[in-house]
Each structure stands twice: as structure tokens, then as C-alpha cells.
C-alpha positions, -999 to 999 in steps of 0.1 A, spaced: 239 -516 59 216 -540 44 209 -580 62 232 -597 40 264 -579 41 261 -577 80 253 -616 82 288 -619 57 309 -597 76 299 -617 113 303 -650 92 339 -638 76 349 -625 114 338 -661 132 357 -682 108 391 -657 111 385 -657 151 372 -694 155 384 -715 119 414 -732 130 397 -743 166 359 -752 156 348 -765 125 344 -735 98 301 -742 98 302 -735 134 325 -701 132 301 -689 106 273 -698 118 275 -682 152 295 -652 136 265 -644 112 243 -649 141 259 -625 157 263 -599 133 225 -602 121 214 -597 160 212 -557 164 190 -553 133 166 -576 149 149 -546 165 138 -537 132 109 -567 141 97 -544 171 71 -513 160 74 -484 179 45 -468 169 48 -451 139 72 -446 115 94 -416 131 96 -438 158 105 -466 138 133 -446 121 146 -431 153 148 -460 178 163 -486 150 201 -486 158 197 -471 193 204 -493 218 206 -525 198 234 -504 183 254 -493 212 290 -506 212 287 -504 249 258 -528 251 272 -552 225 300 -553 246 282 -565 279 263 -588 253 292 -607 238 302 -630 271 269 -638 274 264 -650 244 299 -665 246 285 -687 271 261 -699 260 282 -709 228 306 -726 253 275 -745 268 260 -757 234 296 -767 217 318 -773 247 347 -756 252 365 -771 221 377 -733 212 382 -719 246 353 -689 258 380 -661 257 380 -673 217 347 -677 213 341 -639 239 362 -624 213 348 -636 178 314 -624 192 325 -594 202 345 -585 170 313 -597 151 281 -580 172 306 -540 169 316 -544 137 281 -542 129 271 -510 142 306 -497 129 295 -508 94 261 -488 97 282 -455 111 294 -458 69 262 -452 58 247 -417 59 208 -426 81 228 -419 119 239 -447 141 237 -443 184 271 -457 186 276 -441 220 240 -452 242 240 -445 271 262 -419 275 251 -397 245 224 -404 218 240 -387 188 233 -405 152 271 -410 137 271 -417 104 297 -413 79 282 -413 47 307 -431 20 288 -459 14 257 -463 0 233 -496 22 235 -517 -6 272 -520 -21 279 -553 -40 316 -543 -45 317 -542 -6 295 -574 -1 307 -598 -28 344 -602 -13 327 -615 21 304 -638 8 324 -654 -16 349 -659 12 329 -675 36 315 -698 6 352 -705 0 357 -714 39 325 -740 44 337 -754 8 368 -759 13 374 -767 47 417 -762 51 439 -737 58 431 -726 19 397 -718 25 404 -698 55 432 -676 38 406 -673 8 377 -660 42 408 -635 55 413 -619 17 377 -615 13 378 -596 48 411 -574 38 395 -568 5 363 -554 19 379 -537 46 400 -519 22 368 -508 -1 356 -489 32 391 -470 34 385 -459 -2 352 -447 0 362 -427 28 393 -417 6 370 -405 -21 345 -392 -2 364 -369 12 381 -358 -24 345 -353 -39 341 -330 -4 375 -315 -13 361 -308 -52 326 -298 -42 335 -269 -16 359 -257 -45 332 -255 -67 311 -237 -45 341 -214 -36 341 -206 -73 306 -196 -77 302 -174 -48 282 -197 -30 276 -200 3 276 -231 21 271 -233 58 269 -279 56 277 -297 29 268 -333 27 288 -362 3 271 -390 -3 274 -422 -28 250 -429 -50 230 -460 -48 260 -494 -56 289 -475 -57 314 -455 -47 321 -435 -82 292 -413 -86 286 -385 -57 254 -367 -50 264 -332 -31 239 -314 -15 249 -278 0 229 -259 21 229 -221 20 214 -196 37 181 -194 19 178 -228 9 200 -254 -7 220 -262 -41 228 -301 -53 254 -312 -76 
């Protein structure tokens, strides 16, 4: 998923975690820090550009590391701020907000290594495209809300943003797997057949479907 809805979605998560026991700036600030941190092996060159492509989202990725990250970094959160939210708090918002970022990525179709070290298998959904404003705008706009307003208001204003996005991912799932539904019909229909067929969103939405089908002697798209 593209920089900026990752650095929303660790921002939104540190505010609902941390809002009512730091001040919103702080929350936000070390949530988006933590939600931009896995792409920062993007920075690192492999190579060449297979490389590049295969180790991004490896172990940077890994819900296993981010988990043996998050009270690290909770500690040194505690050590800058003091313990004016408590380190379980602060070990949780982290947490919430280094996962959810490779769990975002398994939505997009490129392959996510969700599962280093035990297995290095790209997962990868495919129901939304890496750039999805409809997904994106209801996290920003929250957090905007949140450092603006500064009450209980803002924060319930961050938590619908969160709820909103959260249920745009449920219905591209939804829809994906209708257009999948539609797609093998269709191929049913024609006598084709189709040994993988992959549904994917075109680019900014979650309305228009490219289907590619691949058959025996090559591959059909729709």
C-alpha cells in the first residue's frame, strides 16, 4: 500500500490506543512512525531490481518480527515521554500499528512474507488496488480532525475514520470475491478452461475488475 495511507492508518491506531492518555500529536506521531517503519527497507538496494522486488516486505514484513519489535520500541517511547501512558499502552499501540501494516499490504495483489521465519510465501489478497483514495481519505481526515480538535470529539471523529476504512477493506473483499463468483461463470459458459484465475481492482477503486484467466495454452482477460 502506498507511504501515506500506511503513515494514516499507524497515526489513526496511536491516537485510538494512546488519545485519551498522551496528548493526540504524540499518539500520532509515534503511531505513523510506526506504521511507515517496515517500508523503510525500500531505502536499502539489493542489487538489482528482482532483488529489490523480492526482499521488500520480507522480513521487515513479518508479523513475527514486528512483534519482538514493538516493546522495544515501546521503550524507548517510555524513555523519551515518561511513563505518562503506561508501556503496556504504549507496547500495544505500536504493536497494533507496526502489523497492521503488513496486513494492509497482504490486500494488495504484489505478495507479502507475512509468515518469516517459518515460511517465506508472498500472501496477498488482491482487493485493493496500492493507491485507493476511498480507503485513504477517511484516515487522514480523521487524524486531521484529532490534532485539530484536541477533545473527546476529535478522537470519535479519528475512531469513525478507522471503522470507515476498515469497512471499505471488508467490501472489497466482498466484491472481489463476487466479480470471482461472475468471472468463473462466464468462463463456465464459454467452454473455457481455467486452471487460476486472478481478481484484481483496477487502479483507485474497487468498481471496475480486471480478470485474468489462465488456461492451458495461454491466458484469457476480461
Amino acid at each position: 500500500m502506498d507511504s501515506l495511507s500506511q503513515l494514516a492508518l499507524g497515526s489513526a491506531i496511536g491516537v485510538a490506543v494512546l488519545g485519551r492518555r498522551t496528548p493526540v500529536w504524540k499518539a500520532a506521531l509515534w503511531g505513523g512512525l510506526a506504521g511507515t517503519l517496515p517500508d523503510l527497507d525500500a531505502l536499502v538496494d539489493f542489487g538489482d531490481p528482482i532483488r529489490n522486488m523480492t526482499y521488500h516486505r520480507a522480513e521487515s514484513h513479518s508479523l513475527f518480527y514486528l512483534t519482538l519489535l514493538a516493546p522495544l520500541l515501546a521503550l524507548l517511547a517510555v524513555r523519551v515521554h515518561g511513563k505518562e501512558a503506561g508501556f503496556h499502552r504504549w507496547a500495544m499501540a505500536l504493536w497494533l500499528a507496526l502489523i497492521t501494516h503488513p496486513l494492509l499490504d497482504w490486500m494488495t495483489v504484489y505478495g507479502t512474507q507475512l509468515g518469516l521465519p517459518f515460511t517465506d510465501t508472498p500472501f496477498g489478497l488482491g482487493s485493493v488496488f496500492i493507491i485507493d483514495p476511498l480507503y485513504t481519505v477517511p484516515l487522514v481526515g480523521g487524524v486531521i480532525l484529532a490534532l485539530s480538535l484536541r477533545s473527546q470529539r476529535g478522537l470519535r471523529w479519528n475512531a469513525a475514520g478507522l471503522v470507515l476504512s476498515c469497512a471499505y477493506l471488508a467490501w472489497s473483499a466482498l466484491a472481489q470475491a463476487r466479480v470471482e463468483q461472475l468471472a468463473i461463470r462466464s468462463l463456465t459458459r464459454q467452454g473455457i478452461e481455467a486452471r487460476q484465475v486472478l481478481v484484481t481492482p483496477t487502479a483507485f477503486n474497487t468498481v471496475l475488475w480486471r480478470v485474468l484467466a489462465m488456461t492451458p495454452s495461454g491466458y484469457v482477460e476480461g
